[in-house]
C-alpha positions as CSV (number, residue, x, y, z in Angstrom):
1,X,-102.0,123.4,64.3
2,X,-102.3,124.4,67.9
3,X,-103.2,122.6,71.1
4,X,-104.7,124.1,74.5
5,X,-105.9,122.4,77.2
6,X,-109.3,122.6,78.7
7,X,-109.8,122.6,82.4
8,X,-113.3,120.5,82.7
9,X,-112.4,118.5,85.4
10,X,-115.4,117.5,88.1
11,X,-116.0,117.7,92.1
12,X,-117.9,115.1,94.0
13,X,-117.9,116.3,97.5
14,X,-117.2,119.5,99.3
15,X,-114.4,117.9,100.2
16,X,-112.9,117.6,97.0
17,X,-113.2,121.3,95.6
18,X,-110.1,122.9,96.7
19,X,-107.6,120.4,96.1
20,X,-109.0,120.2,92.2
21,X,-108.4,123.9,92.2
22,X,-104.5,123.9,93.1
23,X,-104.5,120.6,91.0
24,X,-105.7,122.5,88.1
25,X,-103.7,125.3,88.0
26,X,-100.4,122.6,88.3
27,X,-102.1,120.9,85.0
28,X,-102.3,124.0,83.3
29,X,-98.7,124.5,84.2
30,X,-97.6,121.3,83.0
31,X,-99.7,121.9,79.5
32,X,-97.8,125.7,79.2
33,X,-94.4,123.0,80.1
34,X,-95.5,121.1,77.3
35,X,-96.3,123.0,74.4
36,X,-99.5,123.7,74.6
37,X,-100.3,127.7,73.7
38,X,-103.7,128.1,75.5
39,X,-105.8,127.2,78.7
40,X,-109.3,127.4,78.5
41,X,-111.9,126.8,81.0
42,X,-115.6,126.1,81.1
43,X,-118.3,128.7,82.5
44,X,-120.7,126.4,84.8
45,X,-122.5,126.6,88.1
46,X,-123.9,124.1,91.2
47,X,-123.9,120.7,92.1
48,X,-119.5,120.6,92.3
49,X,-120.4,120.2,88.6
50,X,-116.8,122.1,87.5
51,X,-115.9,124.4,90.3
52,X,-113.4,126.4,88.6
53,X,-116.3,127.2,86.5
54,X,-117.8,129.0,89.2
55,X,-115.5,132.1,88.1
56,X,-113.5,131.3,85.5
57,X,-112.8,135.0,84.9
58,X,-111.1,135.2,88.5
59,X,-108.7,132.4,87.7
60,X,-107.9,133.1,84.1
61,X,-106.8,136.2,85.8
62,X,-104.3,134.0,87.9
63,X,-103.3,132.2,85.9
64,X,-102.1,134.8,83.1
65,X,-99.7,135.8,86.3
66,X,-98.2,132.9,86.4
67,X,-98.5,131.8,82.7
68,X,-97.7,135.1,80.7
69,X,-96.9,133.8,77.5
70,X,-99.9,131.5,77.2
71,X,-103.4,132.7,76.0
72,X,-106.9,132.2,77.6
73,X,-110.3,130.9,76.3
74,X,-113.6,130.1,77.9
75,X,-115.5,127.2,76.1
76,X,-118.0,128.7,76.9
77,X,-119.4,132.1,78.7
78,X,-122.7,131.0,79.6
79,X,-124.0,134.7,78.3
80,X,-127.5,134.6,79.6
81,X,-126.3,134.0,83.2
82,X,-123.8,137.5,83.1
83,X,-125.3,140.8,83.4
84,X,-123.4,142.5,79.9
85,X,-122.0,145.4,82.0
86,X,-120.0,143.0,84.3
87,X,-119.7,140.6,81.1
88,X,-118.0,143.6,79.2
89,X,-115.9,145.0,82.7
90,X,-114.3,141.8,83.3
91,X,-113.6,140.7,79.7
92,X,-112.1,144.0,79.3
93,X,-109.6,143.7,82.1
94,X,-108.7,140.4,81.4
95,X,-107.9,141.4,78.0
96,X,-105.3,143.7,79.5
97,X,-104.1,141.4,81.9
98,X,-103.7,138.5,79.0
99,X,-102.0,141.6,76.8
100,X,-104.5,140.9,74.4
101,X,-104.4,137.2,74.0
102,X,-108.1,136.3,75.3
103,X,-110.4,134.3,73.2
104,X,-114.3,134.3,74.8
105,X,-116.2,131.8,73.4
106,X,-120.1,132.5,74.3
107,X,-123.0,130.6,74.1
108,X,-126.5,130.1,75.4
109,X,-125.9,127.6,78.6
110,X,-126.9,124.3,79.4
111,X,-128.8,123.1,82.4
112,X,-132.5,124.3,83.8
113,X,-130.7,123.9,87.1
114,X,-128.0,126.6,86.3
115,X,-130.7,129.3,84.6
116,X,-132.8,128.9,87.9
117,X,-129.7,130.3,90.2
118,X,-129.7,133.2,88.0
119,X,-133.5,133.9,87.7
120,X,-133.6,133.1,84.3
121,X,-136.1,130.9,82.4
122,X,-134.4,127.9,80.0
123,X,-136.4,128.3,77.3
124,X,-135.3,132.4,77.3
125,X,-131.3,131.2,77.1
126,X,-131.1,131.9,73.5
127,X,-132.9,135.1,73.1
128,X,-131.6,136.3,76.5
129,X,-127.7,135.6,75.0
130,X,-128.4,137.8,71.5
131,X,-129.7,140.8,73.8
132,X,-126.7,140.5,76.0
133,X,-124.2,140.4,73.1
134,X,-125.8,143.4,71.3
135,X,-125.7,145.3,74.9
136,X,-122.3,144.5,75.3
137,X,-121.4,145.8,72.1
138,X,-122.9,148.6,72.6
139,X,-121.5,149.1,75.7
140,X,-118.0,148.3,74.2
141,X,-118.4,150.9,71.6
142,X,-120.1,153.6,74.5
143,X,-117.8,157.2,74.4
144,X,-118.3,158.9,77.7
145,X,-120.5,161.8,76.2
146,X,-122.6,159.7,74.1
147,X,-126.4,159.0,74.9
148,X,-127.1,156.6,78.1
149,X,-127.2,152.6,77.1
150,X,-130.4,151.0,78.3
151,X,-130.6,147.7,79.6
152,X,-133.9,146.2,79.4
153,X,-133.0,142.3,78.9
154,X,-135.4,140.3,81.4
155,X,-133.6,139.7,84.5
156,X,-131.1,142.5,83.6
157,X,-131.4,146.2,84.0
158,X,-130.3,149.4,84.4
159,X,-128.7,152.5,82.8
160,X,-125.0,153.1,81.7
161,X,-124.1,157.1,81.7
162,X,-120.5,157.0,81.5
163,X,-118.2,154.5,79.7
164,X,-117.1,151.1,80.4
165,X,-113.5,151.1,82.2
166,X,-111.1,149.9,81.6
167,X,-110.9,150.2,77.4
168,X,-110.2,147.0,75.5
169,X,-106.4,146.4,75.2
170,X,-106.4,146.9,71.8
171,X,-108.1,149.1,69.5
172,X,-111.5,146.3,69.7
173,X,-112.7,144.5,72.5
174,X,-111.3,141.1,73.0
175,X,-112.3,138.2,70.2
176,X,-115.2,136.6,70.6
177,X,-116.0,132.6,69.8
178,X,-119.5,131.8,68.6
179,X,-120.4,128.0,68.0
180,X,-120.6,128.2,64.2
181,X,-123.9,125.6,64.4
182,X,-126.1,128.0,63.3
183,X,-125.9,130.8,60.5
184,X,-126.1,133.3,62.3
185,X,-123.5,132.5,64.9
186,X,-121.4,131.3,62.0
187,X,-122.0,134.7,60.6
188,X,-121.3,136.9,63.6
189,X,-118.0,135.2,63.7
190,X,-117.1,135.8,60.2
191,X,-118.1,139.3,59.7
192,X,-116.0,140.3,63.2
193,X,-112.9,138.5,61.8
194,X,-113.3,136.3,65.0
195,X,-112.2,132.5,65.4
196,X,-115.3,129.9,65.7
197,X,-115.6,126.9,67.6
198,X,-116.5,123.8,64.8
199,X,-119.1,121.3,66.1
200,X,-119.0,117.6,65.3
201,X,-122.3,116.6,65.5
202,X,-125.6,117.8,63.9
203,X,-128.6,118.3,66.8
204,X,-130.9,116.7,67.5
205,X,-128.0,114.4,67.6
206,X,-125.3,115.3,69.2
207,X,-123.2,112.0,69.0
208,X,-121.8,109.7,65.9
209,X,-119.0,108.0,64.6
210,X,-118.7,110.2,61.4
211,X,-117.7,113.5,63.2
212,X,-114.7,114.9,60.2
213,X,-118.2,115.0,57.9
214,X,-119.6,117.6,60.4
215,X,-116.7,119.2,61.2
216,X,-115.9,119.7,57.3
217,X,-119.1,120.9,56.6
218,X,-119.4,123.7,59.4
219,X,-115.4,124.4,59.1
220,X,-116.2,125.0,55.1
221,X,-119.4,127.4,55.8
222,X,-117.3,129.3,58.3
223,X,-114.7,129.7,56.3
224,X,-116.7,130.7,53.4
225,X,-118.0,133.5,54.9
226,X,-115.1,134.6,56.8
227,X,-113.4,135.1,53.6
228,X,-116.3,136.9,52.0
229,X,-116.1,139.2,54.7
230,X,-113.4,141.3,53.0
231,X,-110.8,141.4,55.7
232,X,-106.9,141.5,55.5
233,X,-105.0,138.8,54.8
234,X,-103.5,138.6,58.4
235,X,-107.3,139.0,60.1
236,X,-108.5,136.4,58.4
237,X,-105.1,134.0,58.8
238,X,-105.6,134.6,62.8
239,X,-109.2,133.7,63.0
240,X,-108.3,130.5,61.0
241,X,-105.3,129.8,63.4
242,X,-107.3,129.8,66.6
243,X,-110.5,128.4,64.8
244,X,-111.3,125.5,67.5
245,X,-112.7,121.5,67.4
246,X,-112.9,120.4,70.6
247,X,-112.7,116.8,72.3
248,X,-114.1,116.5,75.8
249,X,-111.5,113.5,76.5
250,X,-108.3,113.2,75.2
251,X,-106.4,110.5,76.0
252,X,-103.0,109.2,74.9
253,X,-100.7,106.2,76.3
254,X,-98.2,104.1,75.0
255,X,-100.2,101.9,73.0
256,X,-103.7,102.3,71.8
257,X,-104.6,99.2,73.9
258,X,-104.0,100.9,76.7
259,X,-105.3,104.0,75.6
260,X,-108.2,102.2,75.3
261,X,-108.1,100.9,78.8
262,X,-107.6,103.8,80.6
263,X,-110.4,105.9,78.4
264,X,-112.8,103.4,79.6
265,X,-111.9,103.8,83.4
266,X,-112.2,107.9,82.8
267,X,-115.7,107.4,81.2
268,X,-116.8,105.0,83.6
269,X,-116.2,107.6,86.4
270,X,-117.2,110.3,83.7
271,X,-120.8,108.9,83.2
272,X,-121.3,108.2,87.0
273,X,-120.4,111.7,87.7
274,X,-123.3,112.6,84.9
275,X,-126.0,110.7,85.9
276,X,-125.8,111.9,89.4
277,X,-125.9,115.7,88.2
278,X,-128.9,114.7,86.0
279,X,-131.1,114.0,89.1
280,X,-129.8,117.3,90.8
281,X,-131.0,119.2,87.4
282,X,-134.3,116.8,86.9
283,X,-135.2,118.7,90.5
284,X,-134.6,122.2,87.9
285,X,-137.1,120.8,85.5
286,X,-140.4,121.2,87.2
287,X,-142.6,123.2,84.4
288,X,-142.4,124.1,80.8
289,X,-139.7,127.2,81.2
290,X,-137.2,124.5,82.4
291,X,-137.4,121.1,80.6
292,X,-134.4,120.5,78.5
293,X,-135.1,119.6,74.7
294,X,-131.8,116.9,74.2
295,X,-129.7,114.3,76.7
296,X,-126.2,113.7,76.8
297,X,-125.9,110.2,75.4
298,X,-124.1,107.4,77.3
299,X,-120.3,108.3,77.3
300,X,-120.0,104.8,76.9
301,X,-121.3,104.4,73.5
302,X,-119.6,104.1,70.3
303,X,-121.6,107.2,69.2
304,X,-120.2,109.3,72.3
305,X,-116.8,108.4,71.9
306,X,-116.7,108.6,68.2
307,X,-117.7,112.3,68.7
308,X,-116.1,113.1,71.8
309,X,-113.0,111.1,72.8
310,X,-109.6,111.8,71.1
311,X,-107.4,108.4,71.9
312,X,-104.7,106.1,71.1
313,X,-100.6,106.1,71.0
314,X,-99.0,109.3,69.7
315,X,-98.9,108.0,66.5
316,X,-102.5,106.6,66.1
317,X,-103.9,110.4,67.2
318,X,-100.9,112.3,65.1
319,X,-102.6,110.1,62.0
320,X,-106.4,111.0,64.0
321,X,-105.6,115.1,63.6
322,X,-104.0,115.1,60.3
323,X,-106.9,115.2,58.1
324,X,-108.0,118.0,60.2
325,X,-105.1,119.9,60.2
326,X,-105.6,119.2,56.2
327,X,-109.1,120.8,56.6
328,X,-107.4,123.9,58.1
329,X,-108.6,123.4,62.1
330,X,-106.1,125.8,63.7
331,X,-106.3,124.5,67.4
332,X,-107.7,121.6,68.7
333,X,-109.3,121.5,72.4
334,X,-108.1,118.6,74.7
335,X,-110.1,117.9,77.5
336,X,-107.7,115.9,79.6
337,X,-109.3,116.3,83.3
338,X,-112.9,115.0,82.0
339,X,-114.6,113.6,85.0
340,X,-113.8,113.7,88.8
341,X,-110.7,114.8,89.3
342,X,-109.1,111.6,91.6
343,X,-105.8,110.9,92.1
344,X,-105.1,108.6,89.1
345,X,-107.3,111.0,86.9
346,X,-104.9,113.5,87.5
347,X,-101.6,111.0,86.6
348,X,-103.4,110.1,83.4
349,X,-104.0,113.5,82.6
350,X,-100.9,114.4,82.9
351,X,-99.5,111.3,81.1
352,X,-101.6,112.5,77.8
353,X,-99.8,116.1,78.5
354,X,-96.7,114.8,78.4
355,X,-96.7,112.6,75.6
356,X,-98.8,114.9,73.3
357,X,-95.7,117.8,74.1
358,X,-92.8,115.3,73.3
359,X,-94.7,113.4,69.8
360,X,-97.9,114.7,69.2
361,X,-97.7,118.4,69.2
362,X,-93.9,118.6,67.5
363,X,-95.3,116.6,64.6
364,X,-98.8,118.5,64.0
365,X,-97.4,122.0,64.8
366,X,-96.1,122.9,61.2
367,X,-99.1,121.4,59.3
């Protein structure tokens, strides 16, 4: 089992934004410090909602200076906001940059608020992200003599005569991570001998206290078909190695009681940080292209925290991941900067670092 750590920590003011930068990039050291094989970061825009987020591609590329040996991830490209032919460019040269160990997960986006910045329509996210993907593999698999690629994808145009530069690193373009909700994102992952990200909820839900049942039943249709799929032994053992469950807030101390404790000051400040971006994106959602269809639940609630929260001493969240690592989950994401990222945020943040690199990580990274 491996761990990475996931950068989704907030801004509050203007203020704030450039110390969470340089604050970031000395968490992501500590994780590298502690065991942890991967950094990933979010893909999200406005409102100081994660600004690292703005351009995660600008400091993955940093940080793969100063972190060689680790790999990258984005949980996840918001592919209807990226043009493909800068989404392919810049995947492309970060692949060379990681030496080939980049993981892109992609999905549809989030918030009417975001889409608007871009000239997109919400309820065009999901169609908008298949065009884009099938562009960009075409323009992936573009020779320089071979017929133009068009791009006709609503807001995105134009006409590619030559090749995309510079090549993949290796002899495909860099792995891509589909959400393997639906079956034909679980598909796409399978038949490219990619990884998948494994939700723990079921829409229109999106919270519970049963989330192993999910996770077990999307894991075992993922896998299924990624074994189907007819590839080598050592395709299909990498996909299942970096296959992903993810927990926004992670959270380890001493003792579960103070685990406990402390979880409930980060999603205090967590939810206070939400509800003041929700009436910055109810502003977005003033007709029918841009009303979201779900709401994030309370982090509060037993059915947010049950889905969402990883928490306890090293020993009560070793016992937490073993039935996964059981089920075959091959990394598990830790969000350990969820919410504004204060002062004391940071030290608990980088409390759960260093005690899931001395007890959690050693005991869960041979299963």
């Amino acid at each position: 089992m491996r761990f990475s750590v996931f950068l989704n920590a907030r801004s509050m003011s203007p203020a704030e934004d450039g110390r969470l930068i340089t604050d970031l990039v000395d968490h992501a050291t500590l994780a590298a410090q502690s065991g942890f094989e991967a950094v990933f970061m979010p893909d999200h825009h406005f409102n100081g909602y994660m600004p690292v987020a703005s351009d995660s591609f600008i400091l993955a590329g940093y940080l793969a200076a100063r972190l060689p040996d680790m790999h990258f991830g984005f949980s996840v490209v918001s592919v209807p906001l990226h043009h493909p032919v800068r989404f392919t460019e810049r995947v492309n040269v970060l692949d060379h940059l990681t030496k080939g160990k980049l993981l892109v997960g992609v999905g549809s986006g989030t918030t009417p608020e975001e889409m608007i910045g871009f000239n997109v329509d919400y309820r065009d996210a999901s169609p908008l992200a298949e065009k884009n993907l099938e562009i960009a593999e075409q323009l992936w698999a573009k020779r320089m003599d071979d017929p133009a690629v068009l791009i006709d994808n609503g807001p995105y145009q134009g006409r590619v005569l030559q090749r995309i530069t510079p090549t993949p690193y290796g002899q495909n373009h860099a792995r891509l991570m589909p959400v393997a909700m639906k079956e034909a994102s679980a598909r796409r992952a399978a038949v490219n001998g990619w990884p998948a990200f494994i939700p723990a909820f079921t829409p229109p839900k999106i919270g519970g206290t049963e989330p192993f049942v999910h996770v077990k039943k999307y894991f075992d249709i993922y896998k299924g078909m990624l074994l189907d799929a007819g590839h080598s032994d050592a395709v299909v053992k990498d996909a299942l190695s970096w296959t992903t469950h993810t927990y926004q807030a992670v959270h380890v101390a001493e003792s579960d009681e103070q685990a406990r404790e402390e979880l409930e000051v980060i999603l205090k400040s967590y939810q206070a940080a939400v509800e003041r971006e929700a009436e910055f994106n109810a502003r977005a959602e003033s007709n029918e292209a841009n009303t979201k269809t779900d709401r994030t639940p309370n982090a509060l609630t037993d059915d947010w925290i049950g889905t969402w929260c990883l928490y306890g001493s090293p020993e009560t969240v070793i016992e937490h991941l073993k039935p996964y690592a059981e089920l075959g989950i091959g990394n598990v994401l830790c969000g350990t900067t969820t919410g504004p990222l204060t002062e004391e945020r940071l030290r608990l943040g980088d409390q759960t670092l260093r005690l899931m690199g001395e007890k959690v990580i050693p005991a869960l990274k041979g299963l």
